[in-house]
N, C-alpha and C positions, 0 to 999 in steps of 0.2 A: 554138101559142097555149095560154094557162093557161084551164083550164077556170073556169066557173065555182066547181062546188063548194070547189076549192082555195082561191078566194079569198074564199070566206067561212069557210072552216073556218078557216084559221091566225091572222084575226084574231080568230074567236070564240075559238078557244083560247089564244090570249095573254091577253085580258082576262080571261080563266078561271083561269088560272096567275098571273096578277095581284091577282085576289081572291080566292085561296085566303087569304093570310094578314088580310085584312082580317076573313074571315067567321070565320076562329080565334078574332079577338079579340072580335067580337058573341058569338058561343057563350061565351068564357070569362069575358067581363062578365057573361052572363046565368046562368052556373053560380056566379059569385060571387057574387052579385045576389040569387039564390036559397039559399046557404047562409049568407050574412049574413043573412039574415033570418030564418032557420029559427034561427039562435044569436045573434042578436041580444043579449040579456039577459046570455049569459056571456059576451060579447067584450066588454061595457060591462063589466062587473061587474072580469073582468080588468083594464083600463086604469085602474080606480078601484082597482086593489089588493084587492077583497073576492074570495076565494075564498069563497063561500057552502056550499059540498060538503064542505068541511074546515071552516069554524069555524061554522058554522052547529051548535048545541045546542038543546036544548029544556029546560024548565024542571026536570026530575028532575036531569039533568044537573048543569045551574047549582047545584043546593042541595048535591051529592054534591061540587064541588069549595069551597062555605064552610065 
């Protein structure tokens, strides 16, 4: 006769081995989740074309290149 413990360990472990990859992807939406928002401003900023780090000047700048 199968013991009991047997029969609850192998289904506990299949559904375990089953949501391994589900709990991947909650972890990875929440790691992205989190660094989209932390760079929010430059990821727009990119998709609009402004690199702000590069053409961004300030006004001594400006008069030294008229």
């Amino acid at each position: 006769m199968i013991q009991a413990r047997r029969l609850f360990l192998t289904p506990a472990l299949g559904t375990f081995l089953i949501l391994i990859p589900f709990i991947g992807l909650v972890l990875w939406f929440i790691v992205i989740m989190i660094w989209y928002i932390k760079n929010q401003d430059d990821i727009h900023n990119y998709f609009r074309g402004i690199n702000y780090r590069v053409n961004e000047y300030n006004e001594d700048d400006l008069k030294e290149f008229t």
